[in-house]
N, CA, C, O and CB atoms as a CASP TS submission, in Angstrom:
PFRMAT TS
TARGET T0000
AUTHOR 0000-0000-0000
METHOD Language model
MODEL 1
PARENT N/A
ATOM      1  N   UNK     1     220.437 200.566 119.950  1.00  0.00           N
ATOM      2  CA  UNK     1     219.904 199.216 119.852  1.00  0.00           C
ATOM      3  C   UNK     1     220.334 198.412 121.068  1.00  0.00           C
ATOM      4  O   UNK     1     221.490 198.381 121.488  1.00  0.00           O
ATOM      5  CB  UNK     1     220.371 198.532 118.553  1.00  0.00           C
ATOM      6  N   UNK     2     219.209 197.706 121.643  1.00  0.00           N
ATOM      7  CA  UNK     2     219.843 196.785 123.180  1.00  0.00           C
ATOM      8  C   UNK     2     219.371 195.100 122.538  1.00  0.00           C
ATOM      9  O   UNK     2     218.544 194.738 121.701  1.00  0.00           O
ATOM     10  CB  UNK     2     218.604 197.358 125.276  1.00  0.00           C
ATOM     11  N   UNK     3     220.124 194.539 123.201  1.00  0.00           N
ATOM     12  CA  UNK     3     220.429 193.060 122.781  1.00  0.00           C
ATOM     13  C   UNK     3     220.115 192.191 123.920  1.00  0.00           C
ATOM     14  O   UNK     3     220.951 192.455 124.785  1.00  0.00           O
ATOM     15  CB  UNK     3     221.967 192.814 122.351  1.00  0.00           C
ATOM     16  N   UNK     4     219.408 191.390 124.289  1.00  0.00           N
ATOM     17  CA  UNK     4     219.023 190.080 125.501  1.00  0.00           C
ATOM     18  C   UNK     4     220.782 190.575 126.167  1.00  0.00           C
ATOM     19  O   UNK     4     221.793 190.854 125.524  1.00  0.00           O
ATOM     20  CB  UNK     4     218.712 187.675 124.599  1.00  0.00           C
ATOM     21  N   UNK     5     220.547 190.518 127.750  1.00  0.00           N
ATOM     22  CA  UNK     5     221.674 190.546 128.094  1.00  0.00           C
ATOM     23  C   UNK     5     222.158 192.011 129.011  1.00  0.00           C
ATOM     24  O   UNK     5     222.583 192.163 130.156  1.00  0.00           O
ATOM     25  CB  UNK     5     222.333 190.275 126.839  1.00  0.00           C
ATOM     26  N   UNK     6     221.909 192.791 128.086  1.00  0.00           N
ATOM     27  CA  UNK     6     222.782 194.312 128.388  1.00  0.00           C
ATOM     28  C   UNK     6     221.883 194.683 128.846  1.00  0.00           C
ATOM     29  O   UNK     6     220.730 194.522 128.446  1.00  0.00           O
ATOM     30  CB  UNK     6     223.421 195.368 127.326  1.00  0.00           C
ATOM     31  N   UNK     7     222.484 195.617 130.377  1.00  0.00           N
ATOM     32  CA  UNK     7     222.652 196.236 131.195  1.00  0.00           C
ATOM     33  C   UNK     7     221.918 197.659 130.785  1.00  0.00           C
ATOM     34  O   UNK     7     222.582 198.283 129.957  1.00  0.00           O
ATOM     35  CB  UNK     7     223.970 196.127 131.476  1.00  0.00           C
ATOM     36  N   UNK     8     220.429 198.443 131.273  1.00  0.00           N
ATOM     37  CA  UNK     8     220.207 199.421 131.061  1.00  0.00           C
ATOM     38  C   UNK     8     219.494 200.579 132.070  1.00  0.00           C
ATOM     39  O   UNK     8     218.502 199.968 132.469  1.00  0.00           O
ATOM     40  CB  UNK     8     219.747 199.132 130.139  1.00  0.00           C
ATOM     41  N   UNK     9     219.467 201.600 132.552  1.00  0.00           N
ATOM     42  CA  UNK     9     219.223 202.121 132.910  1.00  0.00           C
ATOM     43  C   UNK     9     217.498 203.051 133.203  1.00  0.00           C
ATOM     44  O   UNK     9     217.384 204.202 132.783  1.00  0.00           O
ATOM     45  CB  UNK     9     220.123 202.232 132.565  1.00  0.00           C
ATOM     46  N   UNK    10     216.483 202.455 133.837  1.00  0.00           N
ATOM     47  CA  UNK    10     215.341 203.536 133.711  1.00  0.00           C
ATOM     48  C   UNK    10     214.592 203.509 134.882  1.00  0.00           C
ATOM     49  O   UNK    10     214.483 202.832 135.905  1.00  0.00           O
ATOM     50  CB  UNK    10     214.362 203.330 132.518  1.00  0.00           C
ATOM     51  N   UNK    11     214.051 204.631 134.281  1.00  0.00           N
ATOM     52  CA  UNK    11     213.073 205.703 135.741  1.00  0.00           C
ATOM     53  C   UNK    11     211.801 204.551 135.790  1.00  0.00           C
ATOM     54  O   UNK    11     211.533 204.328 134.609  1.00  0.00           O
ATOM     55  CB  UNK    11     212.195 207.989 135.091  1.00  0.00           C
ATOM     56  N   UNK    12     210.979 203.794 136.599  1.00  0.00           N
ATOM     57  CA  UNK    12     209.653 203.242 136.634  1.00  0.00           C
ATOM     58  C   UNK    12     208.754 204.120 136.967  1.00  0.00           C
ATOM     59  O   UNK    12     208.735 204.888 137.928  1.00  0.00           O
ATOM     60  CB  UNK    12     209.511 202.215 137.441  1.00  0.00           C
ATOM     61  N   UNK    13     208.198 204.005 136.337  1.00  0.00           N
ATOM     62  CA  UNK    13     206.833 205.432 136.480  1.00  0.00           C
ATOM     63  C   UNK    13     205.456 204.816 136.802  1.00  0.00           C
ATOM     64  O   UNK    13     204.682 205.390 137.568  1.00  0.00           O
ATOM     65  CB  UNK    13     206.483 206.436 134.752  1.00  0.00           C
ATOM     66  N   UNK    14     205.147 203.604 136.191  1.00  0.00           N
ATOM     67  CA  UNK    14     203.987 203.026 136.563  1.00  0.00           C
ATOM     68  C   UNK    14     203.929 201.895 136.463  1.00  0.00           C
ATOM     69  O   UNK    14     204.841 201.255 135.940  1.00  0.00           O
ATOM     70  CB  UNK    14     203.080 203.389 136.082  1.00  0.00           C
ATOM     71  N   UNK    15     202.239 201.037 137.201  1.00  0.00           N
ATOM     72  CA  UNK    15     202.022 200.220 137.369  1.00  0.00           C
ATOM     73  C   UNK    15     201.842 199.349 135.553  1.00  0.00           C
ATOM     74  O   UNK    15     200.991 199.912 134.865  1.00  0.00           O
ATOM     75  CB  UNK    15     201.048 200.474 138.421  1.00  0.00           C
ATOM     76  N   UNK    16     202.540 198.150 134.872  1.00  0.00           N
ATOM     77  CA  UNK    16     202.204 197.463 133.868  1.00  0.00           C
ATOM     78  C   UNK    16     200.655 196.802 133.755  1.00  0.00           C
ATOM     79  O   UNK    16     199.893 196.886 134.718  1.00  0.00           O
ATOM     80  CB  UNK    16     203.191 196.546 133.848  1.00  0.00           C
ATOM     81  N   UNK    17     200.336 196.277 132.763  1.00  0.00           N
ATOM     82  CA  UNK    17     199.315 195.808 132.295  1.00  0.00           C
ATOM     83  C   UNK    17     198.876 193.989 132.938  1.00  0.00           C
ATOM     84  O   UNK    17     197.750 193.509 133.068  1.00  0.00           O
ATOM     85  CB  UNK    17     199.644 196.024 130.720  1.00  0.00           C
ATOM     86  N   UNK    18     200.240 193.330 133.230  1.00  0.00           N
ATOM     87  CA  UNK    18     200.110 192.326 133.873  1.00  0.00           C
ATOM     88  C   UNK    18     200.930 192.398 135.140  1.00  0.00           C
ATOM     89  O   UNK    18     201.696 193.318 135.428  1.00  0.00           O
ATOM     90  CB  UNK    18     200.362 191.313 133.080  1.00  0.00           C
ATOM     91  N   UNK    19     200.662 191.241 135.917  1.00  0.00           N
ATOM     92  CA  UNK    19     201.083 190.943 137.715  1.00  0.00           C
ATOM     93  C   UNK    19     202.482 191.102 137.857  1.00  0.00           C
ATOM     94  O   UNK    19     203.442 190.543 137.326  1.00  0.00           O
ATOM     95  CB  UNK    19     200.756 189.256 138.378  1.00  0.00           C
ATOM     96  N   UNK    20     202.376 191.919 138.625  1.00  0.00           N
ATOM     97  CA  UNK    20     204.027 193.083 138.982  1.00  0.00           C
ATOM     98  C   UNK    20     204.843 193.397 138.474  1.00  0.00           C
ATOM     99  O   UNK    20     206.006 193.270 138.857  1.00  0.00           O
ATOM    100  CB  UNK    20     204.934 192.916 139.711  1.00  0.00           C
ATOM    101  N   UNK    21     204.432 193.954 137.350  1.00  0.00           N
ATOM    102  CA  UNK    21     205.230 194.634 136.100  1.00  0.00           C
ATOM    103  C   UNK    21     204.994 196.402 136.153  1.00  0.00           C
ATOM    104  O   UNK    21     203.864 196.848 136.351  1.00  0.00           O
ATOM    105  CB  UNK    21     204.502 193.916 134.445  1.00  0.00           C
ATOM    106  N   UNK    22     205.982 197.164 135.989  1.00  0.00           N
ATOM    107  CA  UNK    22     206.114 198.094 136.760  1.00  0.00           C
ATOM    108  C   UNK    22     206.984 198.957 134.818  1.00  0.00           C
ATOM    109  O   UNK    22     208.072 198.522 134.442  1.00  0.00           O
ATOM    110  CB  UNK    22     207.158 197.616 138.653  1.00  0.00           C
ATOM    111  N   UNK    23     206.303 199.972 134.045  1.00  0.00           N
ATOM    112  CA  UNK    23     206.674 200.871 132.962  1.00  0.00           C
ATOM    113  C   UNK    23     207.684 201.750 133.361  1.00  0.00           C
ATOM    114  O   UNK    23     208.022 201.994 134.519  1.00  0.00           O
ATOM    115  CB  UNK    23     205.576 201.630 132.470  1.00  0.00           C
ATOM    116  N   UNK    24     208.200 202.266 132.198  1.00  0.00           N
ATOM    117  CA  UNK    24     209.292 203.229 132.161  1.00  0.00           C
ATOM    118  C   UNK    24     209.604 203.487 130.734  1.00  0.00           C
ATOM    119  O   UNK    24     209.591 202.686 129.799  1.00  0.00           O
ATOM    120  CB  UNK    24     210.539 202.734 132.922  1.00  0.00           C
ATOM    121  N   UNK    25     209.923 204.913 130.738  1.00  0.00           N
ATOM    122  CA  UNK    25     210.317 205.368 129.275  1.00  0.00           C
ATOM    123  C   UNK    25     211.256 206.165 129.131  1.00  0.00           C
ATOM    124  O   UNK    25     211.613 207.076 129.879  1.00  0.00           O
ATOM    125  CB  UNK    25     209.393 205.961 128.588  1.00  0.00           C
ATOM    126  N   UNK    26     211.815 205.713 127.819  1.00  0.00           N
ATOM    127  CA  UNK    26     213.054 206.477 127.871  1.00  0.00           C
ATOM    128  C   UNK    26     212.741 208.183 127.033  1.00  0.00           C
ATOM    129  O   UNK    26     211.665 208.697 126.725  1.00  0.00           O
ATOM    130  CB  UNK    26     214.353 205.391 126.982  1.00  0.00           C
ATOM    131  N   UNK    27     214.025 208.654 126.878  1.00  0.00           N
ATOM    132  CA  UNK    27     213.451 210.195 126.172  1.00  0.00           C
ATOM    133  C   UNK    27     213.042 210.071 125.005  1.00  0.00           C
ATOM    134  O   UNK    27     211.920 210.557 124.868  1.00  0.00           O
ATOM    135  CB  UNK    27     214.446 211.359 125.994  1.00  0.00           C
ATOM    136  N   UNK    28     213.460 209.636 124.111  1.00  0.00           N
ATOM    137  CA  UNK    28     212.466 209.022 122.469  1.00  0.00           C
ATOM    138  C   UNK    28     211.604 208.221 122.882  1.00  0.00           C
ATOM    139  O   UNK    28     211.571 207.194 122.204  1.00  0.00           O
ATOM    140  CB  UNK    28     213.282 208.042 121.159  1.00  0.00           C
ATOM    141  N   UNK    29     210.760 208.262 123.860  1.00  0.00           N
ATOM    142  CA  UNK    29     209.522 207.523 123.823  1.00  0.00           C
ATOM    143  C   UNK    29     209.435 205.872 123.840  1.00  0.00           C
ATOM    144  O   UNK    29     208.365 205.264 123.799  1.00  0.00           O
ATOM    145  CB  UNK    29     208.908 207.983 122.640  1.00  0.00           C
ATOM    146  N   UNK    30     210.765 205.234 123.910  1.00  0.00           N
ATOM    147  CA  UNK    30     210.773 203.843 123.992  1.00  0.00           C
ATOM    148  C   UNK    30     210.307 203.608 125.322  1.00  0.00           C
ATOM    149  O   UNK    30     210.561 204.306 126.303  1.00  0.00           O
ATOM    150  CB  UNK    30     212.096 203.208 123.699  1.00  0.00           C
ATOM    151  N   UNK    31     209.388 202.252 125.274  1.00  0.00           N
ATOM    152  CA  UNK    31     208.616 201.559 126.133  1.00  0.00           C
ATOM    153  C   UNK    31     208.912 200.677 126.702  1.00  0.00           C
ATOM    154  O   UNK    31     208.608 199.542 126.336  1.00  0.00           O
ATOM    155  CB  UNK    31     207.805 201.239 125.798  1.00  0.00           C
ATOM    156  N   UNK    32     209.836 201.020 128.144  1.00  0.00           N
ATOM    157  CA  UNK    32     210.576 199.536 128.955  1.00  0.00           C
ATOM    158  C   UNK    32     209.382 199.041 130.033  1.00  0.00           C
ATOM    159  O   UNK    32     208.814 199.796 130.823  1.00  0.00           O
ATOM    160  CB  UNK    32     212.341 199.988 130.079  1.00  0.00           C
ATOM    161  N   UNK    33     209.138 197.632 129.885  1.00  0.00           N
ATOM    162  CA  UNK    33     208.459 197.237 130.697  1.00  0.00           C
ATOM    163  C   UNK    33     209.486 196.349 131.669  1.00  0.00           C
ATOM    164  O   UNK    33     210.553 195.827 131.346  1.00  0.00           O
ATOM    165  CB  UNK    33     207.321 196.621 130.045  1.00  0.00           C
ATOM    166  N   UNK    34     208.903 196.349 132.797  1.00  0.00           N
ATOM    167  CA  UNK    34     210.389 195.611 133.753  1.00  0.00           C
ATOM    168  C   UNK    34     209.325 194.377 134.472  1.00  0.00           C
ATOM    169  O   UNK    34     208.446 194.763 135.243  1.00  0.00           O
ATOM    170  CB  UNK    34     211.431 197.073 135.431  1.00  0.00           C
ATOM    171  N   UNK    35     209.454 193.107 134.207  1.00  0.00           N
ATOM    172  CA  UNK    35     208.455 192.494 134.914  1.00  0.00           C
ATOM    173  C   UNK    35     209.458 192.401 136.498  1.00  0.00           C
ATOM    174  O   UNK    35     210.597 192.813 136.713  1.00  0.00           O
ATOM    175  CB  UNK    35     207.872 190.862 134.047  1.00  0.00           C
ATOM    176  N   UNK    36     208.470 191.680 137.420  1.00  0.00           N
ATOM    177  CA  UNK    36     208.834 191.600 138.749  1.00  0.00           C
ATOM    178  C   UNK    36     209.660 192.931 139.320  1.00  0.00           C
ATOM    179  O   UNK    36     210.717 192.950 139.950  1.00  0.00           O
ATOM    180  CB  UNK    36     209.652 190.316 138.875  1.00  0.00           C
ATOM    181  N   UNK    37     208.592 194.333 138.766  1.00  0.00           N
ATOM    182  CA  UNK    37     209.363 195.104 139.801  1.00  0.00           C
ATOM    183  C   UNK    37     208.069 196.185 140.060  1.00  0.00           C
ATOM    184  O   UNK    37     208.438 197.359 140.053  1.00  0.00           O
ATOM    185  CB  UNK    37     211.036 195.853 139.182  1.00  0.00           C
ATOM    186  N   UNK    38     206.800 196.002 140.257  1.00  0.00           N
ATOM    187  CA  UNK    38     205.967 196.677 140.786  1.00  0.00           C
ATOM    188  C   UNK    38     206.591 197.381 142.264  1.00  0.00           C
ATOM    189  O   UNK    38     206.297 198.572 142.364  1.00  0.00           O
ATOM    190  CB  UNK    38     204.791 195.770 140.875  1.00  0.00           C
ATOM    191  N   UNK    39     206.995 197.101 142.836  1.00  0.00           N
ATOM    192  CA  UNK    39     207.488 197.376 144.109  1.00  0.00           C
ATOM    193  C   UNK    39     208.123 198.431 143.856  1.00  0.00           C
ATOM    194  O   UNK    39     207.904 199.369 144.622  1.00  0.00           O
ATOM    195  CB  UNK    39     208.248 196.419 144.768  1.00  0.00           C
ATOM    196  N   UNK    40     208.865 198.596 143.002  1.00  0.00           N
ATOM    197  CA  UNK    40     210.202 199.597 142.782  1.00  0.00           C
ATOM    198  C   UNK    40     209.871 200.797 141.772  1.00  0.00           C
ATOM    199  O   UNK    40     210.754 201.542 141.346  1.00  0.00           O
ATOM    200  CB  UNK    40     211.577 198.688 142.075  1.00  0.00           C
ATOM    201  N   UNK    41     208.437 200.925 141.407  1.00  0.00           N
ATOM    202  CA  UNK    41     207.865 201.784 140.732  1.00  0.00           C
ATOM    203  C   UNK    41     208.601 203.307 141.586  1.00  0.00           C
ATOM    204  O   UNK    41     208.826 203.289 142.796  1.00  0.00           O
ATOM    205  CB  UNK    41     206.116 201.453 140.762  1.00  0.00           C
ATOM    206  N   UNK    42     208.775 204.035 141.064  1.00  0.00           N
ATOM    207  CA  UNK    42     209.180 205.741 141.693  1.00  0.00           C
ATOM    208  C   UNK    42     210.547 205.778 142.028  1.00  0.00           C
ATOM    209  O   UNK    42     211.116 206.492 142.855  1.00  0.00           O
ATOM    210  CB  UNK    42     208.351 206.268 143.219  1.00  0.00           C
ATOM    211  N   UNK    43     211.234 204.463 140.883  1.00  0.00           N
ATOM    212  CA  UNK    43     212.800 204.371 141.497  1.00  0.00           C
ATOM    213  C   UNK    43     213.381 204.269 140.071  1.00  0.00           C
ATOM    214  O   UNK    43     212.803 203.763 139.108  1.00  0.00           O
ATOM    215  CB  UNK    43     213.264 202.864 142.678  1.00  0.00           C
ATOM    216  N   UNK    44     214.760 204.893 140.078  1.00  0.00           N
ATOM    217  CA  UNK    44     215.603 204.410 138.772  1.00  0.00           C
ATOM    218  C   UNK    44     216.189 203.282 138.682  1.00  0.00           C
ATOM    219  O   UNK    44     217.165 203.407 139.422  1.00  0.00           O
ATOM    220  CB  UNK    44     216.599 205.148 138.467  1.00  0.00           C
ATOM    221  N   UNK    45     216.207 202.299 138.259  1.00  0.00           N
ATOM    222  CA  UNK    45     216.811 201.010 138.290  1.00  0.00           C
ATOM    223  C   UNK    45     217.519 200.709 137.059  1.00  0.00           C
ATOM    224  O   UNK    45     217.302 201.351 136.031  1.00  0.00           O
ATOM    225  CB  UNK    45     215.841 199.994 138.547  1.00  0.00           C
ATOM    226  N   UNK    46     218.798 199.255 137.155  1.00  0.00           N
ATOM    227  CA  UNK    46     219.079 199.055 136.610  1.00  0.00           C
ATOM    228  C   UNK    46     218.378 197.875 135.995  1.00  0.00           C
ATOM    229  O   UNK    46     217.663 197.109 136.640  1.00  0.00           O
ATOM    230  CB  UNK    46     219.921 199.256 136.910  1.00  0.00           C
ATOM    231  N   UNK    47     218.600 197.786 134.841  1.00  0.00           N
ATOM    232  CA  UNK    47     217.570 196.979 134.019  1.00  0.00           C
ATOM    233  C   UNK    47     218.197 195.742 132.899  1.00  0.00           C
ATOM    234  O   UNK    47     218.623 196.159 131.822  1.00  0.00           O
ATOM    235  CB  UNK    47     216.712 198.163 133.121  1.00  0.00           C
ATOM    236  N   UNK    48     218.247 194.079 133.201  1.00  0.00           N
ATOM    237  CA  UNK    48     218.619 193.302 132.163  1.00  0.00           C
ATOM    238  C   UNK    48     217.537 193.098 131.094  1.00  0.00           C
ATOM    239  O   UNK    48     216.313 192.975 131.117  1.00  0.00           O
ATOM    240  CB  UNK    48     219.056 192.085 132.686  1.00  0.00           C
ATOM    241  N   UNK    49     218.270 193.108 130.365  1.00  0.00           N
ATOM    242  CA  UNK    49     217.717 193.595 128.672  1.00  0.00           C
ATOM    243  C   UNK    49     216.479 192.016 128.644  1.00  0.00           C
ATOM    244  O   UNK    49     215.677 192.262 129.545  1.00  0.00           O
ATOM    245  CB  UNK    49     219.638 193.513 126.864  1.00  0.00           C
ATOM    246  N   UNK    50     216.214 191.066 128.196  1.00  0.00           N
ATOM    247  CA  UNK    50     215.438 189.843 128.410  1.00  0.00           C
ATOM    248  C   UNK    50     214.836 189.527 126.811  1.00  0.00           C
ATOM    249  O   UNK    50     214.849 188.427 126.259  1.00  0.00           O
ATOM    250  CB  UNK    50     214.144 190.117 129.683  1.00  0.00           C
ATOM    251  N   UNK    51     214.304 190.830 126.239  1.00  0.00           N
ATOM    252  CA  UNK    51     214.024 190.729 124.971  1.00  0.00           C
ATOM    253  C   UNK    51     213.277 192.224 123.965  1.00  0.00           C
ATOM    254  O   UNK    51     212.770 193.116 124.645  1.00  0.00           O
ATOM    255  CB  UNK    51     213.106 189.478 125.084  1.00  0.00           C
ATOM    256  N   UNK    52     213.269 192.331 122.914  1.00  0.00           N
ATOM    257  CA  UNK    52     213.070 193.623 122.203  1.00  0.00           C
ATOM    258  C   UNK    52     212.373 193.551 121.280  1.00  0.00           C
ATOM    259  O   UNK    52     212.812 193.149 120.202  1.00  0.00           O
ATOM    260  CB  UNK    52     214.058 194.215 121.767  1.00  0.00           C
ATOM    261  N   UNK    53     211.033 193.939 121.453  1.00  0.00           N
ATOM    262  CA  UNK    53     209.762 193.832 120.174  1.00  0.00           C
ATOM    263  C   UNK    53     209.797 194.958 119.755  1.00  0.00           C
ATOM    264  O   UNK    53     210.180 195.910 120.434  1.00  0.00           O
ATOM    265  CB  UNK    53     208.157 193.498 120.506  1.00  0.00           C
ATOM    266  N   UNK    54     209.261 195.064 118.137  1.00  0.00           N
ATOM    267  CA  UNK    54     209.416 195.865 117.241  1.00  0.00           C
ATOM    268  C   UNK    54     207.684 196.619 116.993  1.00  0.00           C
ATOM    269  O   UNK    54     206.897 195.888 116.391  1.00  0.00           O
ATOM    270  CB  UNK    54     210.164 194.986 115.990  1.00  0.00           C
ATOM    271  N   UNK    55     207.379 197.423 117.255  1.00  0.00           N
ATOM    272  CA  UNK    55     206.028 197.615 116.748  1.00  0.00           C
ATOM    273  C   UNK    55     205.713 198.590 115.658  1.00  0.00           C
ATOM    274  O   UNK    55     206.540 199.402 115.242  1.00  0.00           O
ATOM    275  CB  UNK    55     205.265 197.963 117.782  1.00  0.00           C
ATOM    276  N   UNK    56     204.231 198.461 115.114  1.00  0.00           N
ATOM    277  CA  UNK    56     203.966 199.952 114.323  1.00  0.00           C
ATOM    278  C   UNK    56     204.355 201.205 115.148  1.00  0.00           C
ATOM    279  O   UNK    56     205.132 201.910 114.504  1.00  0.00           O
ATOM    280  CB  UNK    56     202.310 200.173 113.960  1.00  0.00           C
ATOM    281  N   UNK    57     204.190 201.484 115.833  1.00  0.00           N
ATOM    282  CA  UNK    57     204.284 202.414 116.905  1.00  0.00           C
ATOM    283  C   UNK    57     205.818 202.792 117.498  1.00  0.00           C
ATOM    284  O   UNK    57     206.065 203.807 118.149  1.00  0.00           O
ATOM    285  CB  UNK    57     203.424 201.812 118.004  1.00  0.00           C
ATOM    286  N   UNK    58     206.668 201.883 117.177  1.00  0.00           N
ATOM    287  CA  UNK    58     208.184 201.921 117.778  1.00  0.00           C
ATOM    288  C   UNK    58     208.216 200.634 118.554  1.00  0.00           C
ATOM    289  O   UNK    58     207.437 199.695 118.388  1.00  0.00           O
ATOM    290  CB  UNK    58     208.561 203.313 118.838  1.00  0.00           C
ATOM    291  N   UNK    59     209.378 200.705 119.575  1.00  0.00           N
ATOM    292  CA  UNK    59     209.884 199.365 120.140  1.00  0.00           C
ATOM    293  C   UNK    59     209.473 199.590 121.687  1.00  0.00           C
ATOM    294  O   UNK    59     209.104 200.526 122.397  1.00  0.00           O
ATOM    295  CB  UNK    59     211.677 199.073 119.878  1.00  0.00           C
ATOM    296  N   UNK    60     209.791 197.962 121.834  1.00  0.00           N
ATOM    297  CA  UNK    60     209.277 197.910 123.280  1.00  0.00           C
ATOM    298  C   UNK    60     210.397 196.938 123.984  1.00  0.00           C
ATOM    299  O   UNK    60     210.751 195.801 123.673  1.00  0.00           O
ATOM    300  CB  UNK    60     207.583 197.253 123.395  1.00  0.00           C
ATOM    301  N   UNK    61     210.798 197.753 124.983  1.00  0.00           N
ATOM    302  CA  UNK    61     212.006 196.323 125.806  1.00  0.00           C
ATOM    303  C   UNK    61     211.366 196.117 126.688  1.00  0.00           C
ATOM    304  O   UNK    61     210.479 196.810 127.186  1.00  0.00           O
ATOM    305  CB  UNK    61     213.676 196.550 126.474  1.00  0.00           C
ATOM    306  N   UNK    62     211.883 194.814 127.068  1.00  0.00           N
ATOM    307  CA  UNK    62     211.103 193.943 128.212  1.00  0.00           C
ATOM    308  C   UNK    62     213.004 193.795 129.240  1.00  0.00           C
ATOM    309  O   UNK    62     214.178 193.882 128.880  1.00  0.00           O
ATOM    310  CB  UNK    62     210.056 191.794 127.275  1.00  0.00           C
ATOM    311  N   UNK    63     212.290 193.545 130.563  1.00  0.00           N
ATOM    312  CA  UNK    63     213.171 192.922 130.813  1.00  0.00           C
ATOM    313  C   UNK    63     213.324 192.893 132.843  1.00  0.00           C
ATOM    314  O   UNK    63     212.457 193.408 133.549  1.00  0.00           O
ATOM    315  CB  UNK    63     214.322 193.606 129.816  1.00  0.00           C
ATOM    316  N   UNK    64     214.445 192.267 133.356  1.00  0.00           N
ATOM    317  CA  UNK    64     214.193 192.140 134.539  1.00  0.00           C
ATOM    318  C   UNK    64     214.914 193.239 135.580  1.00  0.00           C
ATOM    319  O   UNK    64     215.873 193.679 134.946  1.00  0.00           O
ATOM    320  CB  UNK    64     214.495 190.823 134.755  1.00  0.00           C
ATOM    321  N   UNK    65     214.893 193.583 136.295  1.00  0.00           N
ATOM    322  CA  UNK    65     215.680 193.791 137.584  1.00  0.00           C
ATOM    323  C   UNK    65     217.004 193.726 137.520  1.00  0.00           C
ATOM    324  O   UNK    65     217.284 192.541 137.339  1.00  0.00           O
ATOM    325  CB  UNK    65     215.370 192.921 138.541  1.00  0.00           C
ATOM    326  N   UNK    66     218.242 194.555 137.587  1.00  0.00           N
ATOM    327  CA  UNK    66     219.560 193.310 137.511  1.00  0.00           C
ATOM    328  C   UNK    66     219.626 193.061 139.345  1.00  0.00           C
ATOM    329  O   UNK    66     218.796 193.540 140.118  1.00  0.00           O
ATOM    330  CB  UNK    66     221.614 194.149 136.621  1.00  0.00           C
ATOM    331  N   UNK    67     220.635 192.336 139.692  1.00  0.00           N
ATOM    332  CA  UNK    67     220.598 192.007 141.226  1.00  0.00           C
ATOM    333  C   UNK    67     219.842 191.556 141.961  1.00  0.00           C
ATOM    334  O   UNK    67     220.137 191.430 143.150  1.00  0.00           O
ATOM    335  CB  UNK    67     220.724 192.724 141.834  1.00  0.00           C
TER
END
């Protein structure tokens, strides 16, 4: 479970659904979207947590860039 705040780790694999938001997934299939990091797509980054939606489908973290 990640909480607004904490510090996480992921691979960006692709381009997001809105303006420079850049996907990543973890190995259970959770869905990190990282806004403001289109640029950094094909890189592992570290990732602040920002917020955590719940879906039918499983969860989805949002969140920024750290640094």
């Amino acid at each position: 479970m990640f909480l607004p705040g904490d510090n996480i780790s992921v691979y960006l694999v692709k381009e997001g659904a809105q303006h420079n938001q850049a996907i990543g997934y973890f190995d259970d299939k959770t869905k990190i979207i990282a806004e403001d990091a289109k640029k950094l797509i094909g890189k592992n980054i570290r990732l602040v947590v920002t917020s955590v939606m719940f879906t039918p489908t499983g969860k989805i973290i949002f969140g920024k860039p750290s640094g």
